[in-house]
C-alpha positions as CSV (number, residue, x, y, z in Angstrom):
1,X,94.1,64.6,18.9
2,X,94.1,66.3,22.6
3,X,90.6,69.0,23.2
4,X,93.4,71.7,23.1
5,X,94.3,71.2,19.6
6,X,90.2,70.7,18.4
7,X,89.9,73.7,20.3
8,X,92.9,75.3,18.5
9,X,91.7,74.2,14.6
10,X,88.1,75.5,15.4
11,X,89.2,78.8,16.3
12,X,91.8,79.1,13.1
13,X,88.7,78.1,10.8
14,X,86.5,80.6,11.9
15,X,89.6,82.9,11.9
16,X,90.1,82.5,8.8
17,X,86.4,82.5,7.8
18,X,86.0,85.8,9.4
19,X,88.9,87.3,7.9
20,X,87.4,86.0,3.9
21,X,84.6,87.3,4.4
22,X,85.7,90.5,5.3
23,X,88.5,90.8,2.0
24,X,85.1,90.0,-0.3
25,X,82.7,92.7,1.7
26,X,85.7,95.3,1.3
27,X,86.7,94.8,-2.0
28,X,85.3,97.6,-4.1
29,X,82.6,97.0,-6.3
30,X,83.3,97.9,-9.9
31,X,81.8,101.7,-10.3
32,X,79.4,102.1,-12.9
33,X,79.6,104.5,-15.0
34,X,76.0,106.3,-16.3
35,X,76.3,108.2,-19.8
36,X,76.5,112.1,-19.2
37,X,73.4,112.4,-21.8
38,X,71.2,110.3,-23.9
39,X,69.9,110.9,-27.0
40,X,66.0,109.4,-27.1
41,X,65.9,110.0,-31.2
42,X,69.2,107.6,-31.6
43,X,67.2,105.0,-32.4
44,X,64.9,106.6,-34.9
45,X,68.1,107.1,-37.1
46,X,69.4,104.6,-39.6
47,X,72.8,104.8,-41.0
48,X,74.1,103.4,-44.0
49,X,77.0,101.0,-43.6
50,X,77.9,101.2,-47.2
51,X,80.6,104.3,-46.7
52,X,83.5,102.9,-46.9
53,X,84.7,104.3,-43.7
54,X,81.9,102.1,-42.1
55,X,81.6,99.1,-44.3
56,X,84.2,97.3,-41.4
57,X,81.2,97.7,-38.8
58,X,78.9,95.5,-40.8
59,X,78.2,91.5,-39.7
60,X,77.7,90.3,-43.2
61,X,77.9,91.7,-46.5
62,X,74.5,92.1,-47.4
63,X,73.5,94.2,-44.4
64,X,73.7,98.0,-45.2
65,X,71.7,99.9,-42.8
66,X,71.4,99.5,-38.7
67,X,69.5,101.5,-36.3
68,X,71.1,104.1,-34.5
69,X,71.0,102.0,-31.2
70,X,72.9,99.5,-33.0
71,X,75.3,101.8,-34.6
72,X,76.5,102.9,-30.9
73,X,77.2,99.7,-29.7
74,X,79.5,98.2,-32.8
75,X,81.1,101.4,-32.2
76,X,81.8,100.5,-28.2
77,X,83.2,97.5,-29.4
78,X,85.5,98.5,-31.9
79,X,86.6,101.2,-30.0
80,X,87.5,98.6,-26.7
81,X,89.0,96.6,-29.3
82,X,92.3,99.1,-29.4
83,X,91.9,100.3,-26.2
84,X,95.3,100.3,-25.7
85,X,95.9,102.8,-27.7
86,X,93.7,105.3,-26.0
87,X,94.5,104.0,-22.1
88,X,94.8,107.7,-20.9
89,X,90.7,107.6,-21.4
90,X,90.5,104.6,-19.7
91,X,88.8,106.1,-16.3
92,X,88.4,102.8,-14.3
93,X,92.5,102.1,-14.9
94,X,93.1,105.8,-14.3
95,X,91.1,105.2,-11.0
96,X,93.2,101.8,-10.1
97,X,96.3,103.7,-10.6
98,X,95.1,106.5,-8.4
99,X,94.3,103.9,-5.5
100,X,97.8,101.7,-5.9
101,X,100.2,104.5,-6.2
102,X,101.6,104.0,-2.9
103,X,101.6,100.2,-2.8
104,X,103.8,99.6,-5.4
105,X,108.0,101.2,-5.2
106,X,108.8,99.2,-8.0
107,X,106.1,101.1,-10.5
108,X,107.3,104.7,-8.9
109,X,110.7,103.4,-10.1
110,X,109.8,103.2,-13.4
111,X,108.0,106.5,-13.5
112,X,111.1,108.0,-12.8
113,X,113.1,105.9,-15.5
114,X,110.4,107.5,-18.0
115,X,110.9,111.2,-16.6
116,X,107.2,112.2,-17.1
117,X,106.2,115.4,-15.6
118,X,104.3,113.6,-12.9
119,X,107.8,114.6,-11.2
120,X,107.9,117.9,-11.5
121,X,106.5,120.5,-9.9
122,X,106.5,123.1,-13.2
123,X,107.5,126.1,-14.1
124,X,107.0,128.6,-12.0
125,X,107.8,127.3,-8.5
126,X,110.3,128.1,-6.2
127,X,113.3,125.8,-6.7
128,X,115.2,125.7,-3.2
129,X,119.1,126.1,-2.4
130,X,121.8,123.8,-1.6
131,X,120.1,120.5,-3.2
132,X,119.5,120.0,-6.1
133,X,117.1,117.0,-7.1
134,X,118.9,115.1,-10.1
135,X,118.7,111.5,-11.6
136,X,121.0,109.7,-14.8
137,X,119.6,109.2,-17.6
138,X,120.5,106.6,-20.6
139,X,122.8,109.0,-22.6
140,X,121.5,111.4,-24.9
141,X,123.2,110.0,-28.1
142,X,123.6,106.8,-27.0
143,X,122.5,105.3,-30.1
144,X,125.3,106.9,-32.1
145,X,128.1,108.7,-29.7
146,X,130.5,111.4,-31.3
147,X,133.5,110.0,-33.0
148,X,135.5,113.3,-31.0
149,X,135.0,115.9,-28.9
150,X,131.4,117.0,-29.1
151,X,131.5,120.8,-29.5
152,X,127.9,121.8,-30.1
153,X,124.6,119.9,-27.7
154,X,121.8,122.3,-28.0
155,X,117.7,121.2,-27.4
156,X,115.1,122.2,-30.2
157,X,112.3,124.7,-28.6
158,X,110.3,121.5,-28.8
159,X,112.1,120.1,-25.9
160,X,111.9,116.9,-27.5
161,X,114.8,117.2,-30.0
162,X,118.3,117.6,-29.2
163,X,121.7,118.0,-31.4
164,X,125.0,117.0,-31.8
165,X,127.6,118.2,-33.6
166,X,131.7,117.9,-33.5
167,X,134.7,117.5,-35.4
168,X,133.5,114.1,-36.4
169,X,131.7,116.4,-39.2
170,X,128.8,115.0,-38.1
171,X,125.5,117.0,-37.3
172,X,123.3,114.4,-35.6
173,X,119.7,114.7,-34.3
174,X,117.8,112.4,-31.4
175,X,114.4,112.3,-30.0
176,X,114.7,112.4,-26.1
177,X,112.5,110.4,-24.3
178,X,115.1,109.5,-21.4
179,X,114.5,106.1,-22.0
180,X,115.8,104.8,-25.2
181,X,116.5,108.6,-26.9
182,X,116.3,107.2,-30.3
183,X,118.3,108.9,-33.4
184,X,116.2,110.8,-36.0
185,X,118.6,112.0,-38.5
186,X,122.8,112.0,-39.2
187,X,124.3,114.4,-41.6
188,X,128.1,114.0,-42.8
189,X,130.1,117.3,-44.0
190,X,132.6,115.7,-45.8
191,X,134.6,119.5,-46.1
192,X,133.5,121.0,-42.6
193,X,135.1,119.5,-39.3
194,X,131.6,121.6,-37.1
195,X,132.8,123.3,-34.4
196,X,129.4,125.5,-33.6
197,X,125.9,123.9,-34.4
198,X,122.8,125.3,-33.4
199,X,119.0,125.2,-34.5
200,X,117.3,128.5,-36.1
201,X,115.0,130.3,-33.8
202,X,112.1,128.7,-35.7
203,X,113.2,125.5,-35.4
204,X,113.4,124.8,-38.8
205,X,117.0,124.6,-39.8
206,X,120.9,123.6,-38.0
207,X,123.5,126.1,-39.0
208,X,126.8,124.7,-38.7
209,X,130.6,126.3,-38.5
210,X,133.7,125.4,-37.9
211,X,137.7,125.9,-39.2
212,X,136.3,127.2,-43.2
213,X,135.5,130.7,-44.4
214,X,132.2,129.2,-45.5
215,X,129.5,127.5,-43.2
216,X,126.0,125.4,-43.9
217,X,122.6,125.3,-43.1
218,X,120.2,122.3,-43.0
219,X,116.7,122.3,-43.9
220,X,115.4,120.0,-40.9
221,X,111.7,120.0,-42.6
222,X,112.8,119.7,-46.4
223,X,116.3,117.3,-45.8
224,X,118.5,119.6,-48.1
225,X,121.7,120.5,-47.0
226,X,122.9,124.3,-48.7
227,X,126.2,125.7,-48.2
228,X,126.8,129.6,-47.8
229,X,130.3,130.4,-49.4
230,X,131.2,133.6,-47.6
231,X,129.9,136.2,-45.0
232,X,129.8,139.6,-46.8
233,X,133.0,140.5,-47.8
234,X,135.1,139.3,-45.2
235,X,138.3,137.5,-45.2
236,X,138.1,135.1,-42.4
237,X,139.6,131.6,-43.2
238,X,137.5,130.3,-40.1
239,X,133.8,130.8,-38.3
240,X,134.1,128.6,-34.9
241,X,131.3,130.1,-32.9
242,X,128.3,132.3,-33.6
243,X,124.7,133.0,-31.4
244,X,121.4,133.5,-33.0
245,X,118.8,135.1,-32.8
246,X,115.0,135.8,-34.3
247,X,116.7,138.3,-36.7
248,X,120.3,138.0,-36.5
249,X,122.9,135.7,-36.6
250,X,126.1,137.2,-34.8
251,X,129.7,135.2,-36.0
252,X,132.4,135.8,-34.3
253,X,134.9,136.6,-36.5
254,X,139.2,138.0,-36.2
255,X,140.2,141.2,-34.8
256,X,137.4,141.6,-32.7
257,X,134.7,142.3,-35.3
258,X,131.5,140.0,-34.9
259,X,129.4,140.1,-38.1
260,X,125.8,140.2,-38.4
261,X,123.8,138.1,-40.7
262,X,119.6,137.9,-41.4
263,X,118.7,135.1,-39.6
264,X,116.1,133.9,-42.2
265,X,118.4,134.9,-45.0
266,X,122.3,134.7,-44.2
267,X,123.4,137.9,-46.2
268,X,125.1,140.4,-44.1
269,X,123.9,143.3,-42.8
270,X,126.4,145.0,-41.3
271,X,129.8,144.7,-38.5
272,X,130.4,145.6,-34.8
273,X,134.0,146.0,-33.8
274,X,135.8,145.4,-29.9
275,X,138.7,145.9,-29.0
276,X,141.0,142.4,-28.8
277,X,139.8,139.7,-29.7
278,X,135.9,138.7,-29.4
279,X,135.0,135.6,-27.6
280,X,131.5,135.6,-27.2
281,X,128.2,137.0,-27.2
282,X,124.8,136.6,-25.9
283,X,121.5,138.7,-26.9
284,X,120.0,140.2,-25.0
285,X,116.3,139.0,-23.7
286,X,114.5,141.6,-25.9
287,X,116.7,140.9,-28.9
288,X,117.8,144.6,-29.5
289,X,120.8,144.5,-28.2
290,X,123.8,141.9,-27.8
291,X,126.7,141.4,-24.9
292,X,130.2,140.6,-26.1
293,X,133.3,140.1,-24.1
294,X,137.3,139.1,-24.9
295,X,140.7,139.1,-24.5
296,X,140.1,142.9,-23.2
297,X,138.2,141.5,-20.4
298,X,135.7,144.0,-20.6
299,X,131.9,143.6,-21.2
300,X,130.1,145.5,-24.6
301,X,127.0,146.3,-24.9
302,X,125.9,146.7,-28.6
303,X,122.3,148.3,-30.2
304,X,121.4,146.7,-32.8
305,X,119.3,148.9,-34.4
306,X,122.0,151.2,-34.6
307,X,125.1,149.1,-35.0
308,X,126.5,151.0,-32.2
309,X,128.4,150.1,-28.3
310,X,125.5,151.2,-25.9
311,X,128.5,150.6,-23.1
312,X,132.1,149.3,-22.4
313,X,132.8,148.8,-19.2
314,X,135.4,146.8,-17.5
315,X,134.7,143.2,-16.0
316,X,135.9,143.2,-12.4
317,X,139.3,141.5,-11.6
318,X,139.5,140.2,-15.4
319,X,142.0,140.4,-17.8
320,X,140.3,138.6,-20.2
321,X,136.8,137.0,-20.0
322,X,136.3,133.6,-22.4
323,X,132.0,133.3,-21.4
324,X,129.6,135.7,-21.2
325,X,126.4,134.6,-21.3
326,X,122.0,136.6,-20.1
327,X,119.1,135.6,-18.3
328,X,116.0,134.8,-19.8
329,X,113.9,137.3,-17.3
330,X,117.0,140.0,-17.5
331,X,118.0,140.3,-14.4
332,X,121.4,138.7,-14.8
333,X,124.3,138.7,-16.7
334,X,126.6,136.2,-16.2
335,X,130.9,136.9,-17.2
336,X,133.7,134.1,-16.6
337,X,137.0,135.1,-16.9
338,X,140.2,133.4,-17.8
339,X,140.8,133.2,-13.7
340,X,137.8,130.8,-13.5
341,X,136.2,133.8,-12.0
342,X,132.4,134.4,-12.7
343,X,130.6,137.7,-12.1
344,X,127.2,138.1,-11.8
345,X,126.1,141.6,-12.3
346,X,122.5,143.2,-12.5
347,X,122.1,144.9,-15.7
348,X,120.0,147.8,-14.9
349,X,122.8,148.6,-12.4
350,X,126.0,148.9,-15.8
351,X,126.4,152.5,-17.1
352,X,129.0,153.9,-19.5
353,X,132.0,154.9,-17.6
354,X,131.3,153.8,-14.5
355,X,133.1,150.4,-13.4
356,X,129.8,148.2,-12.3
357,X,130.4,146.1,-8.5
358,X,128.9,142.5,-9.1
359,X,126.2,141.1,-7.4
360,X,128.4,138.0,-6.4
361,X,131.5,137.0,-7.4
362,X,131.6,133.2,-8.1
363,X,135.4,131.6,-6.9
364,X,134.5,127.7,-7.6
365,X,136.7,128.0,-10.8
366,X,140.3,128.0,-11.0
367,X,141.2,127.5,-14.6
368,X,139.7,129.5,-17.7
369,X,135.8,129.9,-18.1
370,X,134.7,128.6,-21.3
371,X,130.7,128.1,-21.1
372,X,128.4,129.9,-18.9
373,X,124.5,129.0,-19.6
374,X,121.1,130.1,-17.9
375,X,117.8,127.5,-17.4
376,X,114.8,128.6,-18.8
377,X,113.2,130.4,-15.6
378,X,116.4,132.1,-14.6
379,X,116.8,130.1,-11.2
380,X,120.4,127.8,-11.9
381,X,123.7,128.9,-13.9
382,X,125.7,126.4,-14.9
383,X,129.6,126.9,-15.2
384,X,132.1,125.1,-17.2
385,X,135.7,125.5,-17.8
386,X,137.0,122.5,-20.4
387,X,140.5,123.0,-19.6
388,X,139.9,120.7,-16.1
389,X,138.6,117.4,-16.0
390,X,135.0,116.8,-14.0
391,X,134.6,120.4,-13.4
392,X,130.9,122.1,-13.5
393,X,129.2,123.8,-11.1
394,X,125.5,125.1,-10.8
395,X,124.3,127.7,-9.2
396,X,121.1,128.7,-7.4
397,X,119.9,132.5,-8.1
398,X,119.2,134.6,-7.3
399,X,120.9,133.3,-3.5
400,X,124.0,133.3,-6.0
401,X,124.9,129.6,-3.9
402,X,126.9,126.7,-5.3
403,X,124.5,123.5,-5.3
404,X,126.4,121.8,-2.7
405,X,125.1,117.8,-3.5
406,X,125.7,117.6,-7.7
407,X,127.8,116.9,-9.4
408,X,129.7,114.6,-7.2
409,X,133.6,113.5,-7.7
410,X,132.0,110.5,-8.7
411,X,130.0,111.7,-11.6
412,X,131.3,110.8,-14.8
413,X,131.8,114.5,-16.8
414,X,135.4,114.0,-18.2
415,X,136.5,117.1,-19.9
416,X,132.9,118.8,-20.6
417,X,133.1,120.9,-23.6
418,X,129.1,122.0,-24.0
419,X,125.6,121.8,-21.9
420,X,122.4,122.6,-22.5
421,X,118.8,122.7,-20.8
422,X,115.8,121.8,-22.3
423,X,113.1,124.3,-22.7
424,X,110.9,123.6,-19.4
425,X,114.6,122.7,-17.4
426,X,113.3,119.3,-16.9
427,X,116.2,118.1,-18.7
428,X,120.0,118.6,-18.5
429,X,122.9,117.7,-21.2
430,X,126.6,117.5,-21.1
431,X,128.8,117.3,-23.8
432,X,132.2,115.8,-23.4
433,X,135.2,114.8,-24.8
434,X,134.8,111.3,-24.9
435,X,132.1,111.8,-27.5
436,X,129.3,111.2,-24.7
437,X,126.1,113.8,-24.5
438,X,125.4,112.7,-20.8
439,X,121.4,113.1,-20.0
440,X,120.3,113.9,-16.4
441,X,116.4,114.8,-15.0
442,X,116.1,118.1,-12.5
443,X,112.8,116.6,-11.1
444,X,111.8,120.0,-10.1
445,X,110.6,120.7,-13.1
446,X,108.7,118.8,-15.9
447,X,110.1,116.8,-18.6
448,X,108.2,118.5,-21.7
């Protein structure tokens, strides 16, 4: 072997010396960790091991008592022994996770597989135009699709529930998770093909209607399915949409008269009648009154205190409106016309008699608006018309602009027939008529 290459394996060694020694001097030492307070009289206190809720703690069978000191420790050790259980407490993971959360892409992928709200920013921010942040989801009821068209996806105020319902005559319930969204509960209506289904303001019950003069309600808490046989006195063979609220239930019935029901009771308390033929509602945020629109194409405003129209007023360029749908923080109200046409109008600006000018007039449409729903901090409208295939549109407010980057043309929406946000907007569902509730993530905001 030439000097040159005893030269060259010296230096390597010592290289490589050098650079081991360094790796073991930087490698942090495990932190300990010093008790936030002692107690000096521990020890001076026996326990009795006897209880039956400590009897597991003891070594052998005829031990009964152990000094406090003693006590503390067994429980440290049974406690590590399901540590898995508890990992959020675990403060020297939490602190490894901290210092590898840029080293590892493959772990941030997974965090946004699981949708936690490690993503979002919250409630309460800004969310910016033109892009909106989005990722798929495994489909909401992937575990049991719809057998047809599904007509009715709504959240529970949970955020964590989410229904199904469609001519199937199926009412089915899943746990979202965005991961595996397993299914909780399926309930068959042998006589009622559902064509509405939504949860009770309480969260306690489904109401379901569809093509019958009668509808149902199911107890989500007790299991028990109970049929109502009639609303009031009226003759309608059919109930296919309704809204609720804290205190009423508003079904839309023929002729343009929407019938008002107890929410907690179902008997009727009284009638509000339009002109044509009613399409659909939406209370108002304060509950007192309700919006209706229809085959007029004019916009209603109703007290419901009073059972009287507040307003009727005419909806700009429409000769029939099919959606109508308000804000959660009131300062929008939302009509889509048979055109595809939406108007957005400012509700402190409508007066009786006096033709109200939208704030923007959405064009994005071209074929008969049939769902028009608001997030849960006012900041997106969605809009969906059923008759055209992979058409939905959100839009940013209050800039009133078309997010320009979702959905694509090659987003898989088929015909959408419903949608739905959950509570906090960290979730987005699309009902179509392939039987498919599609499940996306808007990482703006969190999951729960």
């Amino acid at each position: 072997m030439s000097s040159k290459s005893i030269d060259e394996t010296v230096l390597q060694e010592k290289l490589f010396e050098t650079k081991a020694k360094r790796s073991i001097a930087e490698k942090p030492a495990a932190l300990h960790r010093n008790a936030a307070w002692v107690d000096e009289d521990d020890e001076e206190v026996v326990v009795d091991l006897e209880t039956s809720r400590l009897k597991k703690l003891r070594k052998t069978q005829e031990e009964t008592h152990v000094s406090g000191g003693v006590f503390q420790e067994r429980l440290k050790k049974q406690f590590k022994s399901g540590r898995s259980a508890a990992a959020w407490a675990d403060l020297d993971a939490i602190d490894a996770k901290k210092t590898n959360h840029n080293e590892d892409s493959e772990e941030e992928e997974d965090i946004f597989a699981g949708s936690t709200n490690l993503l979002g920013t919250g409630q309460g921010d800004v969310l910016p135009p033109i892009t909106l942040d989005v990722l798929r989801m495994k489909d909401a009821n992937i575990q049991s699709p719809s057998n047809s068209v599904v007509q009715s996806t709504q959240f529970h105020a949970n955020g964590q529930l989410l229904l199904t319902a469609g001519l199937d005559k199926t009412l089915r319930l899943f746990q979202i998770d965005g991961k595996q969204n397993p299914k909780i509960e399926s309930i068959y209506l042998k006589d009622l093909p559902i064509s509405c289904a939504k949860f009770s303001n309480d969260g306690k019950r489904a109401i379901m209607t569809g093509a019958r003069p009668y509808f149902y309600v199911y107890d989500i808490e007790g299991g028990n399915v109970n049929r109502i046989p009639r609303v009031g006195a009226r003759k309608e063979k059919r109930w296919l949409s309704f809204e609720s609220s804290n205190d009423h239930l508003a079904m839309l019935g023929d002729d343009g008269v929407i019938s008002l029901l107890s929410e907690r009771s179902n008997e009727w308390i009284g009638s509000l009648k339009m002109n044509g033929s009613v399409r659909s509602v939406a209370f108002c945020p304060d509950e007192r009154y309700l919006m209706s629109t229809g085959s007029d194409g004019e916009i209603y405003q109703w007290d419901l205190r009073m059972k009287k129209c507040v307003y009727r007023v005419a909806d700009e360029g429409s000769l029939g409106s099919g959606a109508i749908a308000t804000s959660n923080d009131g300062k929008y109200l939302a009509v889509g016309a048979d055109s595809g046409v939406v108007n957005i109008y400012d509700p402190s600006t409508i007066r009786h008699g006096v033709a109200p000018k939208p704030t923007k007039s959405m064009m994005q449409l071209t074929t008969a608006v049939t769902s028009l729903k608001f997030n849960g901090d006012s900041q997106i409208l969605s809009m969906v018309t059923k008759e055209t295939k992979d058409t939905l549109k959100m839009v940013h407010l209050p800039s009133c602009t078309v997010f320009a980057n979702w959905p694509t043309s090659k987003t898989p929406l088929n015909y959408v027939s419903c949608v739905d946000f959950s509570p906090s907007s960290g979730y987005f569902a699309i009902g179509n008529a392939r039987g498919r509730v599609l499940l996306y993530r808007l990482t703006h905001y969190a999951s729960t």
